[in-house]
Structures are given as C-alpha cells and as structure tokens.
C-alpha positions as CSV (number, residue, x, y, z in Angstrom):
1,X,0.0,0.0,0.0
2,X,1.6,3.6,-1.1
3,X,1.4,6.3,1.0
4,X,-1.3,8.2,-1.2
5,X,-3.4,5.1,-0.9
6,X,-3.9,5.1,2.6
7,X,-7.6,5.9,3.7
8,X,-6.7,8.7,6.3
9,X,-3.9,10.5,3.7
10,X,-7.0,10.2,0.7
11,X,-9.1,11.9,2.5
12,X,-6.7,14.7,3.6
13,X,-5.9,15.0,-0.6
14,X,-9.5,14.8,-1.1
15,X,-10.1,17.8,1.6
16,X,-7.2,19.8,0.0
17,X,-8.3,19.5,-3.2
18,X,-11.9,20.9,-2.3
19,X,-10.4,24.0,-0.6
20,X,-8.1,24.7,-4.2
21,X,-11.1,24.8,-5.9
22,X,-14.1,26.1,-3.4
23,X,-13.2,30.1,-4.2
24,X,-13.5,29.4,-8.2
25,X,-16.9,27.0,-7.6
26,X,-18.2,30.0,-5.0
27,X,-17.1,32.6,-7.7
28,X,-19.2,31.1,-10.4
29,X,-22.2,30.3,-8.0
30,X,-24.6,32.9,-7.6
31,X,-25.1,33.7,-3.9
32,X,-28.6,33.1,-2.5
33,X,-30.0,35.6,0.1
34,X,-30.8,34.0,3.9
35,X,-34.4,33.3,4.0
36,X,-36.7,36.2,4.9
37,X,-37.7,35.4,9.0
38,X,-40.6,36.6,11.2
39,X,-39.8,40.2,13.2
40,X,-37.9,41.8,10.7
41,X,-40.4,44.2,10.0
42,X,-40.4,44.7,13.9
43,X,-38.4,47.7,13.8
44,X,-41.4,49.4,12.0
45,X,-43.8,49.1,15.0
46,X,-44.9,52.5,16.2
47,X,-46.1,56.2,15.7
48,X,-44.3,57.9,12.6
49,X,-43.6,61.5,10.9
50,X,-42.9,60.9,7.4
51,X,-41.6,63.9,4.9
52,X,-42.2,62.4,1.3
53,X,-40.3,63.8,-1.6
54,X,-42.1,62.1,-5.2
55,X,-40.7,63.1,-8.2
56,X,-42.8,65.2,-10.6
57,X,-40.4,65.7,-13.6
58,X,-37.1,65.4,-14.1
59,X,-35.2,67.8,-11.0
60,X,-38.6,68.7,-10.0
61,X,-39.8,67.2,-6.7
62,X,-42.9,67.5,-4.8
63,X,-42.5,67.4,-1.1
64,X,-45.2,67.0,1.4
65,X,-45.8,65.7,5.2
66,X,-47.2,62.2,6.5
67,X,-47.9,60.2,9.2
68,X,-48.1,56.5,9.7
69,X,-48.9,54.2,12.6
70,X,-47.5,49.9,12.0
71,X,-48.2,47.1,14.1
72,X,-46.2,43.8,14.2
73,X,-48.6,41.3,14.5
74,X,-49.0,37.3,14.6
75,X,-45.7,36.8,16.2
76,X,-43.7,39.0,13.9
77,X,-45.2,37.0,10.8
78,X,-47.1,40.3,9.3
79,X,-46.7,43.7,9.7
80,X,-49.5,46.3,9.1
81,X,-48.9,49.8,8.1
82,X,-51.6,53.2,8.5
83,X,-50.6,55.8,6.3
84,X,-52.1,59.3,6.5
85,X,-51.3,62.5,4.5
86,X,-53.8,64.5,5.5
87,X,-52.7,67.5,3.4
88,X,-53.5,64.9,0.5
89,X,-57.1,64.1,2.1
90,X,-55.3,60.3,1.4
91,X,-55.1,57.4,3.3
92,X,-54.0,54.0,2.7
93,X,-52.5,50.7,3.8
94,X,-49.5,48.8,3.7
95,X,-49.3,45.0,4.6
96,X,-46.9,43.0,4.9
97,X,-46.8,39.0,5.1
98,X,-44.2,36.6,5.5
99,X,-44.0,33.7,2.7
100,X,-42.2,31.0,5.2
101,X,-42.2,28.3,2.7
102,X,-40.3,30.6,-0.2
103,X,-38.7,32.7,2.4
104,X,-39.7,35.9,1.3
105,X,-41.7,38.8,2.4
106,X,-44.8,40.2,0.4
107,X,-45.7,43.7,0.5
108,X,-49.6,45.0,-0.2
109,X,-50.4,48.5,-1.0
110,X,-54.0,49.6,-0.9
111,X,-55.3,53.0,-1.0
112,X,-58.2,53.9,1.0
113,X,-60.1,55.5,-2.0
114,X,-60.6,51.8,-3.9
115,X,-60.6,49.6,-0.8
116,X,-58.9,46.8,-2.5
117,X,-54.9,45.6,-2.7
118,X,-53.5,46.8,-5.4
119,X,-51.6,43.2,-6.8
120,X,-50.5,40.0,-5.6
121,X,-47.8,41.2,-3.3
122,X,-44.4,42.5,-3.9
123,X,-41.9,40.0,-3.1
124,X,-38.5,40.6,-1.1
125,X,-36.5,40.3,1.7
126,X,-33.5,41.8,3.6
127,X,-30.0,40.9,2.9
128,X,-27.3,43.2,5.4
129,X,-29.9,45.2,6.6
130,X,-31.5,46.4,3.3
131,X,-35.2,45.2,2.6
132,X,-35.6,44.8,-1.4
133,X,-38.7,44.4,-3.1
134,X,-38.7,43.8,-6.2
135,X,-41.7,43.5,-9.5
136,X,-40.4,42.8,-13.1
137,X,-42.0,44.3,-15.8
138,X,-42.2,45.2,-19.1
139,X,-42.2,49.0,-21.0
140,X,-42.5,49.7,-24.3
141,X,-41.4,46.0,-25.1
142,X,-38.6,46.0,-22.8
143,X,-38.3,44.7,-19.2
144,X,-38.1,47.1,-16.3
145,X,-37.7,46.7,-12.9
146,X,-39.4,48.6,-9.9
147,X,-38.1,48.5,-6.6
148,X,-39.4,49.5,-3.2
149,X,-36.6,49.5,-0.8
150,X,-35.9,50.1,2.7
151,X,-32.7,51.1,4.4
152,X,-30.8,53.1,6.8
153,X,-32.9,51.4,9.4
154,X,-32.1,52.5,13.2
155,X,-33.8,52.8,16.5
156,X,-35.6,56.2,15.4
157,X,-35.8,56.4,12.0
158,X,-36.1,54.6,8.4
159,X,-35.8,55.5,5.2
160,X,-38.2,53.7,2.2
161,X,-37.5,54.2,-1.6
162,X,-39.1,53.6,-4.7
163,X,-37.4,53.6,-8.0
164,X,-37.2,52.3,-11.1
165,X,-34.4,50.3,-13.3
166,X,-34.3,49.7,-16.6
167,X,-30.6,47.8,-17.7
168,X,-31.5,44.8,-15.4
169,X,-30.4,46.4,-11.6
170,X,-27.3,48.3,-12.6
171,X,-28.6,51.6,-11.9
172,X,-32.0,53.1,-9.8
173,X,-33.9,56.2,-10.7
174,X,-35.5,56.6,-7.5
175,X,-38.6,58.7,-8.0
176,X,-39.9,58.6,-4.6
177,X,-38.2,58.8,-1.1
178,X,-40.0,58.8,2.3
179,X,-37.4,59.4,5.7
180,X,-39.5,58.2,8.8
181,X,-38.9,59.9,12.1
182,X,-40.3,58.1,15.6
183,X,-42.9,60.1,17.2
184,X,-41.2,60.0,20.7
C-alpha cells in the first residue's frame, strides 16, 4: 500500500483539493439571500412623521408631510402599516406578510379611496440590513424593474425608496423617497 493510498492521507488530498477549488466554484455560484424570518419588519412598530419627496419631472420634486402608525402582529409574521397625508385628504395601507415556505416577504399596497390591494404582493426580503422588493416588468417591449426599498434602518428612523431600473439592476432612478422619524 503507497502512502497516497492510505484511507486517512486520501481523505486529507481529497479535503485539500476541495479547498483549491471552493473560491472558483463560489465565484461562479450565484449567492442566495438567507431566507426572509418573522420580526424583521419589527423595527417598524410605532407612531411615525414621514416627509415624502415624489418626483414630478425630471429635477422637480414634490414634497409634502405624512404620518403612519404599524403594528407587528401574529408573532412578527405580518406587519400592518396606517398611512395618513392629511394635506392629500389620502389614506392607505401597507401590509406585509411573510411567505415561510419561499422565504420571502410580500408587500400589499391599498389605497383607501378603492378599498382593495392593489396586486399579488411585492416579493423581497432583507439581505445586510436592506429590505428589497422587487416587480419585473415590461415597458414599451422591454423589461423594467421597480423597486421598493428600505434602508438606513435605526432605532428612530427609516428611510423607504421607490425607483425604477431599466438595464437589469445596474442603476435606480428613485422617483420617490419617504425618511421616517419616531414620534417620541
């Protein structure tokens, strides 16, 4: 029996030979985001002041004031959000459930005035801190992506995005940003 024949030296070959090659096999994998848990929408419990600025045409924004009250519900499982401008006599609500089995969130939007979700849930999760939600769609024939996102999330304050990409997530045009401020 040679020496690289013996069982415990094979499998030390074996393991070397996995770590050569692991960084080129993880290089070439694409990386798949941790599943989406219950609670991460926790940080969204609470009384809000929002200031919205929506993009009216290009370099010309529209800023107004908001409110919002959200409750974590069903063990952290889904999230319900109460959004008031009353400036815009508007009103609507945000829900937000979590898809255990497929590990993602989905996000309903429905505005007060129709009474009814407006689609089938915008799916996402967070990766790092940063909750992405994300519809594919097409334009004129070629696909678009929208993009709600929310981010520099701390104890007192948030910050949601909307925006728009067209060359497949390279770049955002965010047409709508909303910073949340805790009502102490």
């Amino acid at each position: 029996m040679t020496d690289a024949s013996k069982p415990g030296r094979r499998a030390v070959l074996k393991s070397a030979a996995g770590l050569a090659v692991a960084p080129a096999l993880l290089a070439a994998a694409p990386m798949q985001a941790p599943p989406a848990r219950a609670g991460e929408f926790d940080f969204l419990s609470g009384e809000w002041r929002i200031s919205h600025r929506r993009l009216k045409a290009p370099g010309e924004w529209d800023a107004f004031e908001g409110e919002a009250t959200c409750w974590s519900i069903l063990g952290g499982t889904a999230s319900v959000e109460e959004l008031r401008i009353p400036a815009r006599d508007f009103s609507g609500m945000g829900l937000r459930t979590l898809d255990a089995a497929n590990g993602v969130w989905l996000d309903f939007w429905m505005n007060a005035k129709v009474g009814v979700p407006g689609s089938t849930g915008t799916p996402g999760r967070f990766v790092d801190g940063v909750g992405d939600f994300d519809t594919n769609e097409t334009e004129d024939g070629k696909p678009v992506t929208y993009r709600g996102s929310w981010d520099r999330i701390t104890p007192t304050s948030c910050r949601w995005r909307q925006g728009v990409s067209r060359d497949g997530g390279q770049t955002w045009d965010w047409n709508w940003v909303m910073e949340w401020t805790r009502v102490a």
